[in-house]
C-alpha positions in Angstrom: 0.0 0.0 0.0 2.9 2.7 0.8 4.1 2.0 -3.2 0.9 2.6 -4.3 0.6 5.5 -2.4 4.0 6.8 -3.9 3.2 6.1 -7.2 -0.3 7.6 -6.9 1.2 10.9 -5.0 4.0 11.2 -8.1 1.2 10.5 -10.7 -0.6 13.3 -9.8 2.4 15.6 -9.9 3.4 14.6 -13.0 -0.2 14.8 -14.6 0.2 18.6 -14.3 -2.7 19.9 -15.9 -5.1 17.3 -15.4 -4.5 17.3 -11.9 -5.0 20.8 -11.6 -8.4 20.8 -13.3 -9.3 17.9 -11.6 -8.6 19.1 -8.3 -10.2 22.9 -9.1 -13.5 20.6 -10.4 -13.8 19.0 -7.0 -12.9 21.8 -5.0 -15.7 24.0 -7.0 -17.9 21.9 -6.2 -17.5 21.2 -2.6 -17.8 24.9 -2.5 -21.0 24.8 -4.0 -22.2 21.9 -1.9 -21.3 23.9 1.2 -22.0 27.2 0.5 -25.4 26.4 -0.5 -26.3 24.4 2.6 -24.8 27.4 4.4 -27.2 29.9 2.6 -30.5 27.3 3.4 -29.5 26.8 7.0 -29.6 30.3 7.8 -33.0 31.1 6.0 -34.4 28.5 8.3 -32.6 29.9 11.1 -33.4 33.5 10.7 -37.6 32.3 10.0 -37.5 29.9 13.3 -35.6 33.3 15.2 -38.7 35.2 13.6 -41.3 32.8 14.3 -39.9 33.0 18.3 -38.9 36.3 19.0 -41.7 38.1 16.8 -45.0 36.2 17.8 -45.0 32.1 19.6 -41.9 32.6 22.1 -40.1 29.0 22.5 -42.6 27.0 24.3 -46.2 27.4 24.8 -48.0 25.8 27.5 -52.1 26.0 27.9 -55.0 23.8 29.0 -55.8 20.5 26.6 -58.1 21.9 24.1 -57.3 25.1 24.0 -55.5 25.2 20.4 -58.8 22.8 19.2 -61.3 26.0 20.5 -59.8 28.7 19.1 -59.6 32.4 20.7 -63.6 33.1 20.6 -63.9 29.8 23.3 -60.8 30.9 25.4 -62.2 32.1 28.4 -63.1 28.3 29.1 -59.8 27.4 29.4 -58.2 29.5 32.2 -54.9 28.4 33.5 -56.4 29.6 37.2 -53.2 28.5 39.0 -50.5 30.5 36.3 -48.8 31.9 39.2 -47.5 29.0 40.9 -47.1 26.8 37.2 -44.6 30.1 36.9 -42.8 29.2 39.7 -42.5 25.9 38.9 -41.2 26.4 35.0 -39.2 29.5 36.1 -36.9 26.9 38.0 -36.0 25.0 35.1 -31.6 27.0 34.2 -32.9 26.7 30.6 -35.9 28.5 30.6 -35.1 33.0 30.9 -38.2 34.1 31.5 -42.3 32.9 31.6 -45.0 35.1 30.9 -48.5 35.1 30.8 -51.0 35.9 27.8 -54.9 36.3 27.6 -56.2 35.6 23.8 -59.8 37.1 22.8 -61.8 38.4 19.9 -63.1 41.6 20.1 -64.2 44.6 17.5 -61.7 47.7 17.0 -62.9 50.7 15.0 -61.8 54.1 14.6 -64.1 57.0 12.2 -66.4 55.0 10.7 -63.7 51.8 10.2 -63.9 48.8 11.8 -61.5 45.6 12.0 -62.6 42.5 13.6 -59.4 41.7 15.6 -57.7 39.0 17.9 -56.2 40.6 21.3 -53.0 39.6 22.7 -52.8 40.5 26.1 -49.4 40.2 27.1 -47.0 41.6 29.9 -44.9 43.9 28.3 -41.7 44.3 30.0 -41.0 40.5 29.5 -42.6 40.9 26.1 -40.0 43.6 24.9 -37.1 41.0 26.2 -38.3 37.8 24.1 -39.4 40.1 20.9 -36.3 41.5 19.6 -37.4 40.6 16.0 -40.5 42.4 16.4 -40.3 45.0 14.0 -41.9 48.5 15.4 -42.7 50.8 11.9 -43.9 53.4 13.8 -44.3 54.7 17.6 -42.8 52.7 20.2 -43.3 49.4 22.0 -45.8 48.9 25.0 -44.9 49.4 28.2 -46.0 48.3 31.9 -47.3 51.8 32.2 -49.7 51.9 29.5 -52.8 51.4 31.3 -54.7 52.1 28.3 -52.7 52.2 25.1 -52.4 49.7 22.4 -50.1 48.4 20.2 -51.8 47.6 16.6 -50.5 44.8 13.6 -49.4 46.6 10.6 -52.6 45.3 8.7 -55.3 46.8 11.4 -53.5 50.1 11.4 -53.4 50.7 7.8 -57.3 49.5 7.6 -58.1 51.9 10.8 -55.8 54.3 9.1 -54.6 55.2 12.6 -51.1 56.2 13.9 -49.3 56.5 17.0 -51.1 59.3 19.3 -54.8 58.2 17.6 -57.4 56.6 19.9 -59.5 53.8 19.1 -62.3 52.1 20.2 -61.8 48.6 21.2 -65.6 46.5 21.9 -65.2 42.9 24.0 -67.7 40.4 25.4 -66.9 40.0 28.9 -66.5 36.8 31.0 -70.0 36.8 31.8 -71.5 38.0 28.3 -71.9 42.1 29.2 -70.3 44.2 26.1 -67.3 46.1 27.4 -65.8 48.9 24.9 -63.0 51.1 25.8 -61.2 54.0 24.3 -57.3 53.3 23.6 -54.9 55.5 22.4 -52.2 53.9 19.7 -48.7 53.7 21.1 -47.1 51.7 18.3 -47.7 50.1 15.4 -45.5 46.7 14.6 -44.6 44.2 11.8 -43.3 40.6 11.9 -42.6 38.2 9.3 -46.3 37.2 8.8 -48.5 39.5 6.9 -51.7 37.6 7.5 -50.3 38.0 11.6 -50.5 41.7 11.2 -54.2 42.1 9.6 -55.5 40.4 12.6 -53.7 41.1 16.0 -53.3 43.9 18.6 -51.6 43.9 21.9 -52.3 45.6 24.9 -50.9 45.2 28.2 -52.3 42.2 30.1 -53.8 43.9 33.3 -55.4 46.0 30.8 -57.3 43.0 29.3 -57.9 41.9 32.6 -60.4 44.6 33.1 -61.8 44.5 29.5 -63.2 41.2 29.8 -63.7 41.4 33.6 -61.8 38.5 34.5 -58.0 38.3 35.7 -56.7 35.0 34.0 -54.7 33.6 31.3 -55.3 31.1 28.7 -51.4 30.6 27.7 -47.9 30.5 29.5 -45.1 31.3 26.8 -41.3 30.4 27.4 -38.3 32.5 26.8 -35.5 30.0 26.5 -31.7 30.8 26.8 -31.4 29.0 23.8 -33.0 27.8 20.9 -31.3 24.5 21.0 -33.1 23.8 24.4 -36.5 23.4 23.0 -36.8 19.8 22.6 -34.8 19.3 26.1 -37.9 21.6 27.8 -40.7 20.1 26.4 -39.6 16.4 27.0 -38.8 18.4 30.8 -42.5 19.5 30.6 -44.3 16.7 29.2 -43.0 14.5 31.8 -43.0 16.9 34.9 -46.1 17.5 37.1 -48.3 19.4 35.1 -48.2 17.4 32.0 -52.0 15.7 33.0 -53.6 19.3 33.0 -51.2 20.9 30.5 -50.2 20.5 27.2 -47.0 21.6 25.7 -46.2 22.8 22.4 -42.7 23.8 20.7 -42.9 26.7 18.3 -42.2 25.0 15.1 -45.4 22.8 16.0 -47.9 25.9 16.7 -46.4 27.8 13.3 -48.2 26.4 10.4 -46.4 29.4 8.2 -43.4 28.0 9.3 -43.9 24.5 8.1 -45.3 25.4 4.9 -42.4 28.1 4.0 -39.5 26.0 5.0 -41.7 22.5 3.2 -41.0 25.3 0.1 -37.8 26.3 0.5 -37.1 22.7 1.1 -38.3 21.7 -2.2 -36.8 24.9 -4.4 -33.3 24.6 -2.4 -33.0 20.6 -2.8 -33.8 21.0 -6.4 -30.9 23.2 -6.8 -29.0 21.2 -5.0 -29.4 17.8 -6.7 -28.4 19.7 -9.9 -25.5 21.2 -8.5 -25.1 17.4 -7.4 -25.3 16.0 -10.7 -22.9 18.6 -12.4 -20.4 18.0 -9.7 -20.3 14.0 -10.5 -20.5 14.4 -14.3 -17.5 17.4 -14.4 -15.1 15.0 -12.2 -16.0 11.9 -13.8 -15.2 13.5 -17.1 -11.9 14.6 -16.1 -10.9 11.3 -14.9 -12.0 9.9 -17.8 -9.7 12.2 -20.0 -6.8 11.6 -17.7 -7.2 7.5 -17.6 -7.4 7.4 -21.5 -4.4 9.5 -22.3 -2.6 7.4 -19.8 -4.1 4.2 -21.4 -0.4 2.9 -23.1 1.0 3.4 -19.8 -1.9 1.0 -17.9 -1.0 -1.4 -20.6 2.4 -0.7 -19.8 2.4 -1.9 -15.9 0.1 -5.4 -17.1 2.9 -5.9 -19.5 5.4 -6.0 -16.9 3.0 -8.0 -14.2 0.7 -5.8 -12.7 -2.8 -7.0 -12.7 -6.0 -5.4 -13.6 -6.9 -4.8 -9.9 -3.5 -3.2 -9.1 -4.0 -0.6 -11.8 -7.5 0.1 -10.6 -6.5 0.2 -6.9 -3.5 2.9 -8.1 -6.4 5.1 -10.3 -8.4 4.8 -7.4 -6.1 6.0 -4.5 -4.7 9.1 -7.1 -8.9 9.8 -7.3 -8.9 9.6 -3.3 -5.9 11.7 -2.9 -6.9 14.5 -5.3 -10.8 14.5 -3.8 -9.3 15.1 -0.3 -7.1 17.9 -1.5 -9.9 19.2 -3.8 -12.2 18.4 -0.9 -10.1 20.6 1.5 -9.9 23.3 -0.3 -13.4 23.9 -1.1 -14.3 23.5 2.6 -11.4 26.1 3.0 -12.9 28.5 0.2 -16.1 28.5 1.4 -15.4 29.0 5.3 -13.5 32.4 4.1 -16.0 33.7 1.6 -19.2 32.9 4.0 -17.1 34.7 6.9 -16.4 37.7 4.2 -20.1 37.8 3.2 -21.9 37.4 6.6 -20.1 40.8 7.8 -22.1 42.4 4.9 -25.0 40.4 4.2 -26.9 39.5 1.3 -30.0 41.3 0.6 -32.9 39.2 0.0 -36.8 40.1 -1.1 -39.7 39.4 1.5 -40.2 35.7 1.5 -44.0 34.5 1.3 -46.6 36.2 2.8 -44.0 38.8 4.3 -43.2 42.7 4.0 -39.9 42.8 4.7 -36.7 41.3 3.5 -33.6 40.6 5.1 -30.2 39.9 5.2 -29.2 36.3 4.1 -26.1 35.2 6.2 -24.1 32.0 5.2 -24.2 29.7 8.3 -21.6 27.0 7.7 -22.5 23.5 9.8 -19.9 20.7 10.7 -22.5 18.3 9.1 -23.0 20.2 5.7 -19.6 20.8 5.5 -18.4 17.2 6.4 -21.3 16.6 3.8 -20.0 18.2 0.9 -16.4 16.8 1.5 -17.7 13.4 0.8 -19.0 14.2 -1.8 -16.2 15.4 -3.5 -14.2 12.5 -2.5 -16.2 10.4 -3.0 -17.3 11.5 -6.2 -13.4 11.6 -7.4 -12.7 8.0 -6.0 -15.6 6.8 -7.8 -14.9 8.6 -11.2 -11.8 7.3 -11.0 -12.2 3.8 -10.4 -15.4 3.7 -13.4 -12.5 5.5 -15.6 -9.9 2.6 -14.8 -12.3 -0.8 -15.3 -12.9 0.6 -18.7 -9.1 0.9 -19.4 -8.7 -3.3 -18.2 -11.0 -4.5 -19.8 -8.9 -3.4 -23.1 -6.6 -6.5 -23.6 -2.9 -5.7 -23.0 -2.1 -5.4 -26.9 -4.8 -3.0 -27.0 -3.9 -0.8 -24.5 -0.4 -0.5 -25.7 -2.0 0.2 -29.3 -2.9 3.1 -27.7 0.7 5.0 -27.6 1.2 4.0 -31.3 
């Protein structure tokens, strides 16, 4: 094995050019590989951040039911006992922060506009911490203070056509079926990723909605995690701990539906793109190899001539494909850790996904596992193109292949 290995390392130095296409084939395409998995990891990452810190928080937790009823039936599923449920998720190092929402439907008009709405009623201090991707286009956020301002969706504003320093009328059923209607003045006016989020919700501060529908309760208990990477670890925490016969427990990526149907999308578009990028990868380094082996075919005939057997020359073609897909393979990993690092201090600009306003920034986020990924490929792609080249070349008989250099 160490003279094959010697003979397969002088080989390539010796097959000048075609080792040097060869090895800039593989490591484009490792680059591609990688860089492209880089690009879809940080769309998904930068929705999920969205989907967290703009509307769901990490982990929900409500009464069995509750999601099945919907927001007009929520006042039969009080979580009566939130304060000392607090307590107990609160202890859990993971988990930064728990805070308590009421959910409604109610009517919000201004002039002679109205807008059927859903009401968040939400605590905003703690709010403010957990929604740093919610995007305020006007005013400011809510505060503790507000006793009776309101923070409106981007969609109910612009169909109120109302601004920050408007009032608004706001009409809710109470707990025990009287008609409640306060007047609200507008102290913000936000946008997240979701458009069809913004046509439907406000959010006003949770003592506030208290005394709108007469009754001082919550329907959901949202967790601010440390990390995102603790999800799954809290909710198995949850689902097993005390409360899990009263409670249910839901990560964000199951209460998003836009979430699952944008990155089911993206899925499809970006695994297209990369099964082409796949196929041209394979086909380029297989082509080269297959140049190199058959202007080399007088010297294959060469070593049977002299003893060496068809395996041994495909073993030798096969380690040179090895040792030029790692090289190749390194250096594409290499390339494309320095460009993503030069292009994620800039940013690419990107248009408003799917039902969205805004665009953003794509990053390149570089994993061990794409990157490990993509450097299989290329070796493996090499080794394999090499080997196909070389059982053609045996199967020429020994007076054939020598033909070859006539």
């Amino acid at each position: 094995m160490s003279v094959l290995l010697r003979l397969a390392g002088r080989n390539l130095r010796r097959q000048v050019r075609h080792t040097i296409f060869g090895f800039l084939a593989i490591g484009l395409g490792v680059f591609t590989l990688a860089f492209a998995d880089g690009f879809v990891n940080d769309v998904y990452h930068q929705l999920s951040e969205a989907t967290i810190r703009s509307q769901l928080g990490h982990v929900q937790l409500f009464r069995k039911g509750y999601r099945d009823a919907g927001s007009g039936l929520a006042s039969e599923f009080r979580i009566d006992n939130a304060g000392a449920v607090k307590s107990v998720l609160a202890a859990d190092p993971r988990v930064q922060s728990v805070m308590g929402r009421t959910v409604f439907s109610a009517l919000v008009s201004r002039d002679a506009a109205e807008q059927p709405v859903e009401i968040e009623g939400v605590e905003p201090s703690k709010e403010a911490a957990l929604g740093t991707m919610l995007h305020i286009v006007a005013g400011r956020m809510l505060r503790d203070d507000d006793e009776f301002g309101v923070l409106l969706g981007e969609g109910v504003a612009r169909r109120l056509r109302a601004h920050p320093g408007d009032f608004v009328n706001v009409l809710a059923a109470t707990t025990h079926g009287e008609m409640n209607l306060q007047e609200r003045s507008v102290v913000g006016i936000f946008r997240t990723f979701s458009k069809a989020f913004d046509e439907r919700v406000i959010r006003i501060p949770l003592r506030s909605a208290w005394e709108l529908v007469d009754d001082e309760s919550v329907q959901l208990l949202v967790l601010h995690l440390r990390s995102t990477n603790d999800t799954d670890g809290v909710i198995a925490s949850v689902r097993s701990g005390q409360y899990s016969g009263e409670f249910e427990a839901r990560a964000w990526y199951e209460l998003s539906d836009f979430y699952a149907s944008t990155r089911e999308l993206y899925s499809l578009q970006f695994g297209f793109l990369q099964v082409i990028a796949l196929a041209l990868i394979v086909m380029s380094v297989w082509t080269t190899f297959a140049a190199t082996v058959d202007e080399r075919t007088a010297e294959f005939g060469t070593m049977r001539a002299l003893g060496s057997t068809g395996g041994g020359v495909i073993q030798l073609v096969g380690l040179e494909g090895l040792m030029l897909g790692c090289c190749g393979g390194a250096f594409g990993i290499a390339m494309a850790a320095l460009i993503a690092w030069v292009i994620s201090q800039y940013g690419i600009p990107m248009p408003p996904p799917p039902n969205a306003e805004d665009g953003y920034l794509a990053m390149i986020r570089l994993t061990p596992r794409g990157l490990l990924q993509a450097f299989a490929v290329g070796v493996a792609a090499s080794g394999g193109g090499a080997v196909v080249s070389a059982v053609g070349v045996v199967r020429l008989t020994v007076v054939q292949a020598l033909a070859r250099g006539v």
